[in-house]
Structures are given as C-alpha cells and as structure tokens.
N, C-alpha and C positions, 0 to 999 in steps of 0.2 A: 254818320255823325262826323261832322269835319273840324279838326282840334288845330286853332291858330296856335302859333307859337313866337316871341320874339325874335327882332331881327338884330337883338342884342345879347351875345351871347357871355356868359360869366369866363373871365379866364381866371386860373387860380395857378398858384406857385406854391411848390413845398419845398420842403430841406428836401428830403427822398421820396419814393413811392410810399417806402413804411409809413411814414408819416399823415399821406394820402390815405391809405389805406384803411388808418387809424381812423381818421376825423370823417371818413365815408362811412363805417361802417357803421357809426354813431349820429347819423344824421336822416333823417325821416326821407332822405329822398330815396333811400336805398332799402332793400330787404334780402335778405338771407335767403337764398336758394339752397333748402333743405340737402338735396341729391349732392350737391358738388360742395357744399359750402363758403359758396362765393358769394359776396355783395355784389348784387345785382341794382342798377336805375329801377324806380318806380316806372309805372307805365304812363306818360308824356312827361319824361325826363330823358333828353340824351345825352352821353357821356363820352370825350374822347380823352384817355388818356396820351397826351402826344409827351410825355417823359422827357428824354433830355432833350434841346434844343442844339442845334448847330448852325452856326452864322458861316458864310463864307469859305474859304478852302479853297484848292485847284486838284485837278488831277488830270495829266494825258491820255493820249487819246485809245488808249489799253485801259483808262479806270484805276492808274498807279499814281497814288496822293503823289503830286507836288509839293502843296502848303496846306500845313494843316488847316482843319476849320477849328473856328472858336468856339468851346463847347460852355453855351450857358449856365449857370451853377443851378441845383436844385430839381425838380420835377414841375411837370405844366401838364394842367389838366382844364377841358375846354367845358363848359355845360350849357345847353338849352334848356329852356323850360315853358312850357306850356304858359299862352298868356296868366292867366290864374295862379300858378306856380309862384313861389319867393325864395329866394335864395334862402336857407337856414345860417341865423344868427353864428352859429359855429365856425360855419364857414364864411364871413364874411371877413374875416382876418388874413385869406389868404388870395383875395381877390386882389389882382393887380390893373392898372387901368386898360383900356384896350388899345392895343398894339396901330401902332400909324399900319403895319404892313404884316398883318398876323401868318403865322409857318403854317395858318390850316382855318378853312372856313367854312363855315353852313352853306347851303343851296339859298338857305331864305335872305341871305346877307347879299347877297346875284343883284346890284345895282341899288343898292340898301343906302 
C-alpha cells in the first residue's frame, strides 16, 4: 500500500515545549504509548520537534563562538500528514505561515 503524503508541511510555534506537549497530547493525532508514557504520532503523521531556532552567529576555525547567534523566541514544531489527514482545530492557533527558507525540510518538499 503506498500512503501519499503533502508537500506542505504545517509549521507550528509555542511559548515552550510544555506548551507543545500540552496541546499534543490532547490532539487525536497523537496516542499514549502505554510502556514509556510518551505521546507518540499516529501512524501517517510525522513529527519533528526542531525546538529552539538559531539564525546566524560566527565561530573560528576551533568551533569557539565569535558572535552570538540569534536565538528565536518560543518552540517550533514541523508536521506532515498523510494526504487524508487535517491539521486538528486545536492546533491550528499555532501554525505560523511557511518559512521563505525553513531551518528543516521533508524529502517530499525536494523541488516542491
């Protein structure tokens, strides 16, 4: 069986992870992995948490910061979803639009 998926993928922003964590845990895309206790994606849901964001910065040529990087405020979390899939009403408050030059992308976005 072969599961398309879009090649638009949802970015979402939180105050923090907690926050994340919160509004996932409560959202039908996710379910409770009994064993660890962790909120786990549905199966044709993918999920990356990419957390804090950092723009720019220097560092020589040892890898010792010259100028800091700019540390975006808040948490960033990427999601796919199976064409049939819909973003849940809950989370649609913390969708942000999509990035001219996103810090992380799908394979299926590859000339999108």
């Amino acid at each position: 069986m072969t599961h398309t998926y879009r090649t638009d993928p949802h970015y979402l922003h939180f105050h923090d992870r907690a926050a994340w964590l919160e509004s996932w845990s409560a959202c039908e895309l996710s379910r409770l992995d009994e064993e660890t206790g962790v909120y786990l994606p549905i199966y044709r849901c993918h999920v990356v948490e990419v957390g804090e964001i950092q723009k720019g910065g220097e560092w020589d040529e040892e890898g010792l910061e010259i100028v800091a990087p700019e540390i975006l405020p808040g948490y960033h979390v990427n999601i796919l979803l199976e064409n049939e899939l819909v973003l849940p009403a809950a989370l649609e408050q913390y969708l942000l639009p999509k990035p001219d030059q996103p810090h992380m992308i799908w394979s299926c976005e590859q000339g999108a």
